[in-house]
N, C-alpha and C positions, 0 to 999 in steps of 0.2 A: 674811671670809677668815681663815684659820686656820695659821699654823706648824705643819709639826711637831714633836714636842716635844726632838727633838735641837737646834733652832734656840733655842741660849739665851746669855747673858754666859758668858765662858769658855770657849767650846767652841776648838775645834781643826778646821781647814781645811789639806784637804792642799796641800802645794807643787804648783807647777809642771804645774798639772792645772786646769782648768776649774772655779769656785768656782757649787756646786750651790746653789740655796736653795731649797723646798718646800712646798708644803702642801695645804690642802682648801678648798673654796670655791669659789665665782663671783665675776666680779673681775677688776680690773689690781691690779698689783702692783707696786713695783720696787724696789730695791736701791742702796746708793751706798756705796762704798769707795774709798777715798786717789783721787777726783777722777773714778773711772770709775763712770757708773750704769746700771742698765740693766734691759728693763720684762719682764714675765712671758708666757709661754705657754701657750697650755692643753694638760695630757697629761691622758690614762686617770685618773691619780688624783685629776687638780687643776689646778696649775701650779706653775709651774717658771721661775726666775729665774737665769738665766746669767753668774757675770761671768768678767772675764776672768782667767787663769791670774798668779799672783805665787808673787815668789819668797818661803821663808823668813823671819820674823818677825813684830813685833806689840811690844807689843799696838794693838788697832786696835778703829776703831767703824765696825760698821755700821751705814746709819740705814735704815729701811724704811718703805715708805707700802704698805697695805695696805689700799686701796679708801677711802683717804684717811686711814685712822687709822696712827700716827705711831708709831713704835715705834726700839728703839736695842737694838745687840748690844755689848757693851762688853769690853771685855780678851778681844779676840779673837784667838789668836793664827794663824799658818800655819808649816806645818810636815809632819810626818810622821804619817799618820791611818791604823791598823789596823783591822779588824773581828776582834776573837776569838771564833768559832764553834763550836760545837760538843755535846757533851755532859758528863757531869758530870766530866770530868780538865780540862773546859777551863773549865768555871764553878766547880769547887772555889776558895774562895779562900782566900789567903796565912795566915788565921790556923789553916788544918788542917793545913799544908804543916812539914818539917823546919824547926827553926830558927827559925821567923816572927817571932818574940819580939824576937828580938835583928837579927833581919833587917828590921825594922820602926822600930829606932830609926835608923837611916841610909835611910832612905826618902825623907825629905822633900826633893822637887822641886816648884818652882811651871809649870815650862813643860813637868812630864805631866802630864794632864790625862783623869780619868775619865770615862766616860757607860755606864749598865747598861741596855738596853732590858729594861723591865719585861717578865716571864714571864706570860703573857695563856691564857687556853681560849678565849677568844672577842676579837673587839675591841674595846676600850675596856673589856672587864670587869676590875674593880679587886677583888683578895680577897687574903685572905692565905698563903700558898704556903710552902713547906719543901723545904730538901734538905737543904745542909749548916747553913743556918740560918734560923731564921722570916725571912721578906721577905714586903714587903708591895707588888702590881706595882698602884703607882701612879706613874704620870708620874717620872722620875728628872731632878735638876740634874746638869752635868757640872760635875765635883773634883776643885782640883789634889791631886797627890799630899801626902799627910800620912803619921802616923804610923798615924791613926787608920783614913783612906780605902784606905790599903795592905792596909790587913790583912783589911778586908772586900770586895775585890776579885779578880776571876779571879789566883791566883798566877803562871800565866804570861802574861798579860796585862800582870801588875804586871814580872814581871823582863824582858821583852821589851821594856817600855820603856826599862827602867831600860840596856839594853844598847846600843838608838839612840841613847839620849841622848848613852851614853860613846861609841859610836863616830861620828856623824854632830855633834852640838854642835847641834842643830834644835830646835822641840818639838815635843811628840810627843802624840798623845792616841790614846786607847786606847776601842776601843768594845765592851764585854763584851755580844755579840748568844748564849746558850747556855741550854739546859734539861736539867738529867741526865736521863737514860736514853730519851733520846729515838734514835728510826730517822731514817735522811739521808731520806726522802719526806715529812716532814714541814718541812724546808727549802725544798722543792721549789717552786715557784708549779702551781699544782694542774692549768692547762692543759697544763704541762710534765711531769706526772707521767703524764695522761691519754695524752697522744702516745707515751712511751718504753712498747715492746714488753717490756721486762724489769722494771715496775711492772705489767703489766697483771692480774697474779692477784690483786696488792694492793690493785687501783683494783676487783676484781670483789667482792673482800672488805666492801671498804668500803662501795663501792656495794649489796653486799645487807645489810649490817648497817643502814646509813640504810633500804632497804626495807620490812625489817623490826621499825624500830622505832617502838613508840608514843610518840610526840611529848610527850604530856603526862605520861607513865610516864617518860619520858627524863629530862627536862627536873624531874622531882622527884627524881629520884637521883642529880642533879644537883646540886641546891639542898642533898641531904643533905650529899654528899661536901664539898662547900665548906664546910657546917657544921661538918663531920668537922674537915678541913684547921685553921681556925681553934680548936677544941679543942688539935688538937696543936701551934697553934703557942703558943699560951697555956703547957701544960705545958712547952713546950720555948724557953722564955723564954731560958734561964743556958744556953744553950747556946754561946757565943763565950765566957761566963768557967769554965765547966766545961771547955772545951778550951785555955783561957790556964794553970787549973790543973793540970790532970790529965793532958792531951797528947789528940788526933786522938784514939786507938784508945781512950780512955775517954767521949770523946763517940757511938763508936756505941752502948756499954752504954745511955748516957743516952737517945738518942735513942729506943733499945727499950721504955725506958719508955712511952712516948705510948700513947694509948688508938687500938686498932686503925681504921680508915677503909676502908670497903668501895670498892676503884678506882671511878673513874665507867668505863661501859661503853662501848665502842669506837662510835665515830659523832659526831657534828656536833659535837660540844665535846670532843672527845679530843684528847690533845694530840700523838697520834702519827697524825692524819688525813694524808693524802696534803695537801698545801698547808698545812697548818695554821698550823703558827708561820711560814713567807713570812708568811700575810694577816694574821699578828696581832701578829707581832715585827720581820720583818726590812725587808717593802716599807717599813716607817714611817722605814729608815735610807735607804731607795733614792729618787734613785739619789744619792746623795750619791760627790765623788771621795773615791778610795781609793788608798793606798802598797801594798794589799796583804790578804789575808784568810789571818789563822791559823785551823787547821784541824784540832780533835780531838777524833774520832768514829770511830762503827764499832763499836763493844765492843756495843752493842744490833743491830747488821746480823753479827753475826760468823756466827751461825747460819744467813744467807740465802744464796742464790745471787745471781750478777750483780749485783754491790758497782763491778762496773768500768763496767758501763753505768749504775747509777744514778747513779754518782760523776761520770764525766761529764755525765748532764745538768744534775746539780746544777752542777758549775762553768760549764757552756756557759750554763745560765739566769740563776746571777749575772753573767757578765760581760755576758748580752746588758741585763739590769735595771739594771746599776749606770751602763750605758755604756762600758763598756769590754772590748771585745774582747781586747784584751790581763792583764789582771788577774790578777796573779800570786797564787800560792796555796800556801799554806806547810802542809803536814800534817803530824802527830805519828803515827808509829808507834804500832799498840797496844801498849802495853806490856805484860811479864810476867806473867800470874796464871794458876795451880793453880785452877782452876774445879771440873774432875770427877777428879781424880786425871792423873799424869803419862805412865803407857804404855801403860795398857790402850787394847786397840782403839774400843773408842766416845770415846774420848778424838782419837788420831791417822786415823779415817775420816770423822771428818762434819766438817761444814765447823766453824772454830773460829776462835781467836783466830791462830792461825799461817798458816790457810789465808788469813785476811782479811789478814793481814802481806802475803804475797805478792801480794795482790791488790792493795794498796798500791803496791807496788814496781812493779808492773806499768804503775798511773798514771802514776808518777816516770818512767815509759819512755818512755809512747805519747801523753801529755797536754803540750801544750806549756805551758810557766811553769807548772809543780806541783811541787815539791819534796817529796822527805821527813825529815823528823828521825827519825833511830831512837833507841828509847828501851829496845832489845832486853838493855840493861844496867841501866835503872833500874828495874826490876819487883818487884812486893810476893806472895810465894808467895800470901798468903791476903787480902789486896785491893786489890779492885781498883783502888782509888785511892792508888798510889803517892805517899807524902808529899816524893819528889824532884822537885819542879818545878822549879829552878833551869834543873837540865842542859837538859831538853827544848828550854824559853825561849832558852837560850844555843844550842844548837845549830839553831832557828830563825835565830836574828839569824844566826849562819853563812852559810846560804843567803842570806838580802837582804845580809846583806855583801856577797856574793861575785855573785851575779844580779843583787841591784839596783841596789848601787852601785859595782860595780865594786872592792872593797877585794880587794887580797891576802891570801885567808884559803883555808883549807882546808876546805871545807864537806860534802864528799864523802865517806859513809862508803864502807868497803871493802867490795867485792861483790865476790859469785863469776864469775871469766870464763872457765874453761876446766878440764878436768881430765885425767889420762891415767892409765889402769893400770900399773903394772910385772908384770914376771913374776914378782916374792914375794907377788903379792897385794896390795901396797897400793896407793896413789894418790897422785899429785899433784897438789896444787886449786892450779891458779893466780889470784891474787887482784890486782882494779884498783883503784884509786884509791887507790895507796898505796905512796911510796918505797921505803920499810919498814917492814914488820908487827913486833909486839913480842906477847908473852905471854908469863904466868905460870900454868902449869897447865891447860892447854886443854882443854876440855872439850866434848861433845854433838857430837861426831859420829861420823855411823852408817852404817854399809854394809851392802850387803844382794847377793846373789844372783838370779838369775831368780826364784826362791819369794816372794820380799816381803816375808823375816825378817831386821827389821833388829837389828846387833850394834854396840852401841857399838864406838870406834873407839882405839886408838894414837893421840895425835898428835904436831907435833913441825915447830916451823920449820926451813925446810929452804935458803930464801934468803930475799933481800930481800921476796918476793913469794908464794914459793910454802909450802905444808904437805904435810908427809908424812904419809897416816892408813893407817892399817890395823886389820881388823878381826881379831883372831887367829880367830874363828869362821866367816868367808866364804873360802872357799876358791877361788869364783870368782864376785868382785865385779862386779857388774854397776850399781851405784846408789849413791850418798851422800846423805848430808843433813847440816844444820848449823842446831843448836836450828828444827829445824822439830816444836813441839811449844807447849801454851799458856805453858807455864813450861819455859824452858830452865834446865839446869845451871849456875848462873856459874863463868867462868872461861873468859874471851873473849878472843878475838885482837885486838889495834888497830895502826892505822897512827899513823905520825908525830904526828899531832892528838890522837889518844887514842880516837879515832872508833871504833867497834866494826863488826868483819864484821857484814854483815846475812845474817841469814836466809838459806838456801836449799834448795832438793833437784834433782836430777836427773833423777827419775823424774816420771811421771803417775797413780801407782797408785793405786789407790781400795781396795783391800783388804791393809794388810799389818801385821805385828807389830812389836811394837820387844821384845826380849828382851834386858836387862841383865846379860848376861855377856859379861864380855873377858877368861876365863880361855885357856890355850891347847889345844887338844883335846888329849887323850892319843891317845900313839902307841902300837898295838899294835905 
């Protein structure tokens, strides 16, 4: 019988939840904690050892008999346990990020507590992988927080804890489950991708790519790429002291360097397969209890259709996996970025990073316990990995402030609720979740007429709540929008918190202009 590999000294067990333990093998098994013990079950993976629910602290030992061999978990604490999920803004870590440097020398916590589930193609296969920096996905220890552990950790992982600590006083351990540039079907448990009607072009995709390919042709262009991989992680050694030097946007030069790696091809070892990283990353944390799953992805699905149905199955399959129907889920708004240029119509028609915004938003509506963090203020024109992690992190703990533990915070940004014409042609947007709005130089929004030519807008608070826009070019407004585009204009409206209006539009148009002029027409 066998652990999984998050079963180690150190780790972190959530409060007030059912204390999970796991593994593979045939076998009893059992568990003993501060006087309660208790023996194993057999599920689908293995088994599975129950105890019972405690409250907050440690450290503690567990002792375990594992088909009679003797084993002990030591400085264990309970407390507050995330999963941080996602793609590469949620696995960048703290040493790419603003500031890290110096945000690194006040780091050091021993009751946060790291674990990185290694990045796999396959299961149990060990090689060595690159994003932001060479890693090698062998078996990971979990690590209190250090100066050193900080920095090469998910950065909003690292400040998400650092924000429980100061508002809850628990410990807190942090589980970095994420692979850049990866699509949400790959999270997915692959029976679950099979079922959802809005996977199923993807599931036909894949399913004839395995068709037709040659196994043993596969499987040697396989064996190159990983060779590949391991060249560039070689040359790209100095890449965390070329970024301690230089800064983030001098490590992409560097990293240009590496000797080119032809992708492996899409099929049984891809890492963007329908199920893929469930059966090679995530089942191996399941179902262990959880406070909660941060959530930031999307920027690879921006270009798909039906992000709302696969996003729900994805959150319906983890909570039915983890055990918990309830299982709250905290998401990051895509952030800002200038992809193909800012008005042109192939920019604002096909689906993008602003249409995937709303389709977000739309979660946050119809999905119970899903939150969003908008980050429609922290955006980088020209990448896409915005070096502001702080904000996002912090406005995260918002939401569990305010959802999970009931604290008096303002977690709400402002949305659009309502609007009306005047007869001069402008509008009034009335806006919720928000005493009162503030801004300095408002910016990006745009009105439009029955034709679908949108004109920037006038704007201009006009109460506690509401905006006055007009468009001097529409002379009879039919539509607005508000940075619904990949890179909005900064110069945003907030309420009381500093929380920024999110996103919005009015319309459902699938063909229209945006034309950058707010001059006033000439009067014959």
């Amino acid at each position: 019988m066998k652990l999984e590999a998050i079963f180690q000294s150190g780790m972190v067990f959530q409060r007030n939840k059912p204390m999970r333990i796991f593994g593979t093998g045939e076998g009893t098994a059992t568990a003993t904690l501060c006087g309660n013990t208790a023996s194993s079950e057999k599920i689908k993976q293995g088994w599975l050892i129950t105890l019972p629910p405690m409250e907050a602290g440690g450290p503690h030992t567990i002792t375990l008999d594992l088909n009679g061999e003797k084993t002990e978990l030591c400085d264990v604490y309970i407390g507050e346990v995330f999963v941080a999920s996602g793609q590469s803004n949620m696995e960048m870590p703290l040493f790419r990020t603003q500031r890290a440097f110096d945000e690194a020398e006040n780091a050091e916590d021993e009751l946060i507590r790291f674990f990185t589930v290694p990045k796999r193609f396959k299961d149990g296969f060990v090689c060595m992988n690159r994003h932001f920096e060479p890693v090698l996905s062998a078996d990971k220890t979990w690590e209190k927080c250090t100066k050193e552990t900080a920095l090469h950790f998910s950065a909003i992982g690292y400040y998400f804890a650092k924000e429980l600590r100061r508002g809850l006083n628990v410990p807190v351990g942090i589980i970095s489950c994420n692979w850049g540039g990866r699509v949400i079907r790959t999270f997915i448990p692959y029976e679950d991708c099979e079922s959802e009607p809005a996977l199923a072009g993807e599931m036909a995709n894949y399913k004839k790519a395995i068709a037709n390919a040659n196994d043993e042709e596969y499987e040697k262009i396989f064996d190159e790429y990983i060779k590949g991989l391991a060249v560039q992680c070689e040359e790209l050694s100095d890449t965390f002291e070329v970024t301690r030097r230089c800064g983030h946007l001098f490590a992409y030069a560097y990293s240009a360097k590496a000797t080119p790696v032809k992708p492996v091809p899409y099929g049984k070892w891809s890492p963007d397969r329908p199920g893929g990283l469930w059966e090679t990353m995530v089942r191996h944390i399941c179902p262990l209890s959880l406070g909660g799953v941060l959530w930031y992805q999307g920027e690879s699905d921006s270009r798909t259709v039906n992000y709302f149905e696969k996003y729900r199955t994805f959150m319906n399959s983890w909570r039915r996996e983890f055990l918990d129907p309830e299982l709250p889920f905290f998401a990051v708004e895509l952030a800002p970025f200038r992809r193909d240029g800012k008005y042109e119509e192939q920019t604002v028609n096909i689906p993008g990073f602003h249409t995937l915004r709303e389709v977000q938003q739309r979660c946050t509506r119809e999905l119970e316990n899903n939150y969003l963090a908008t980050t429609i203020d922290c955006g980088d024109e020209f990448d896409i990995h915005p070096q502001d992690k702080k904000t996002p992190a912090h406005r995260l703990w918002l939401h569990a402030a305010k959802n999970l533990y009931g604290l008096d915070v303002c977690a709400d940004a402002p949305e659009y609720e309502s609007h009306r014409f005047l007869e001069d042609t402008a509008a009034i947007i009335k806006v919720k979740n928000a005493k009162k709005l503030y801004a300095s130089g408002i910016r990006d929004f745009w009105m439009a007429g029955e034709d679908g030519v949108f004109y920037p807008c006038r704007a201009a608070l006009v109460s506690d709540t509401e905006i006055r826009v007009r468009a001097p070019r529409v002379k009879a407004p039919k539509y607005v929008r508000y940075c619904f585009t990949p890179y909005p204009e900064p110069g945003y409206v907030v309420n009381e918190a500093g929380l920024p209006l999110m996103p919005f539009r009015t319309d459902c148009l699938e063909n229209v202009r945006y034309v950058p002029d707010i001059t006033e027409p000439q009067v014959d």
